[in-house]
C-alpha positions in Angstrom: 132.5 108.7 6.3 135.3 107.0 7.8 135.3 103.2 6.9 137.0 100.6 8.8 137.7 96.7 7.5 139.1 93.8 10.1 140.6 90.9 8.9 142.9 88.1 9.7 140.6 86.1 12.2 140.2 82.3 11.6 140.4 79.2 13.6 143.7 78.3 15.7 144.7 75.9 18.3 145.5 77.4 22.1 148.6 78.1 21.9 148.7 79.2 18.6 148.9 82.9 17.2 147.2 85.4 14.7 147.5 88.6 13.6 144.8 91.0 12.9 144.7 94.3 10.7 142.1 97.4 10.9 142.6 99.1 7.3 140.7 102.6 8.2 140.0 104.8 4.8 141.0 107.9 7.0 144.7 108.9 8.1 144.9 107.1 11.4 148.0 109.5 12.5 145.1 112.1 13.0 143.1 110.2 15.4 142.9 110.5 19.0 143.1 106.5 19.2 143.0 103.3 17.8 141.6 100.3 19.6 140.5 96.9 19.3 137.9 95.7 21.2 136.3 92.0 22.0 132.4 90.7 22.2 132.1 86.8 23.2 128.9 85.3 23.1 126.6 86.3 26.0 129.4 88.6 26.7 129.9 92.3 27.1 131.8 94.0 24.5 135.5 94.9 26.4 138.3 96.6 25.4 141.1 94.4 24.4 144.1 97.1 23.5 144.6 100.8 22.4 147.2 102.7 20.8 146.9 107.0 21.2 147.6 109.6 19.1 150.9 110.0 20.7 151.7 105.9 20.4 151.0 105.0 24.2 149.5 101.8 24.2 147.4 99.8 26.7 146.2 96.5 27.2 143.1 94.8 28.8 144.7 92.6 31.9 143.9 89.6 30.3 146.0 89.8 27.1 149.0 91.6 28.2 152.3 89.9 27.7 150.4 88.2 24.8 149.0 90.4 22.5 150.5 93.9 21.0 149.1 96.5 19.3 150.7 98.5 16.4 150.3 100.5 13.4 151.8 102.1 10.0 150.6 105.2 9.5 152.0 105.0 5.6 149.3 102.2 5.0 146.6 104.0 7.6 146.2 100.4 9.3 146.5 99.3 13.0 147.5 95.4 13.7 147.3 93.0 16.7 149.3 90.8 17.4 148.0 87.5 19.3 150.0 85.2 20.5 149.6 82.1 23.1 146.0 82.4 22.4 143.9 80.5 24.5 140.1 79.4 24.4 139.0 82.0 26.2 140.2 84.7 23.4 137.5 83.3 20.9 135.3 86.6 20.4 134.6 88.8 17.5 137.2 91.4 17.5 136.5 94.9 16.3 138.6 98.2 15.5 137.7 101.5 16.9 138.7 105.1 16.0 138.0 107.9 18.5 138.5 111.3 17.2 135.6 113.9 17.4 133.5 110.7 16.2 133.2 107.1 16.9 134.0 104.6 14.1 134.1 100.6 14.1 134.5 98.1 11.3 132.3 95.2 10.9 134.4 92.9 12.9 136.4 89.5 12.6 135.7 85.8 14.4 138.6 84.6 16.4 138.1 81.0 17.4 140.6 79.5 19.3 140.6 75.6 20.0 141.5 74.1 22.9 
């Protein structure tokens, strides 16, 4: 069973960055993707970034030019990078694999200030 651990949320002023890591307990060079995804309150759960196989990435339209997706495959973790965070990026982030299963971790609070 493929386990998957967020961390790095927290509380940061707009404006303000943070950077979150997905440590998967599988290789993550052998998935079909890695993604991170976002639930606010009273919100649906939306896809925030992903990173294939093949190292394409993609962004939801309301985070690019701020946040960016990576990983290393050595250390089978993916990262996101937030920066100009604003209020309206406070969710509970999760990491996804996609490979002949679904996988997600438990997730991590992002709070951002205004």
């Amino acid at each position: 069973q493929v386990q998957l651990v967020e961390s790095g949320g927290g509380l940061v002023q707009a404006g303000g960055s943070l950077r979150l890591s997905c440590a998967t307990s599988g290789s993550i060079s052998s998935a079909y993707s890695m993604s991170w995804y976002r639930q606010a309150p009273g919100k649906q759960r939306e896809l925030v970034a992903r990173i294939t196989r093949g190292g394409s990435t993609s962004y939801g339209d309301s985070v690019k030019g701020r946040f960016t997706i990576s990983r290393d495959n050595a250390k089978n973790t993916v990262y996101l990078q937030m920066n100009n965070l604003k209020p309206e990026d406070t969710a509970v982030y999760y990491c996804q694999r996609l490979d002949l299963n679904e996988y997600w971790g438990q997730g991590t609070q992002v709070t951002v200030s205004s």
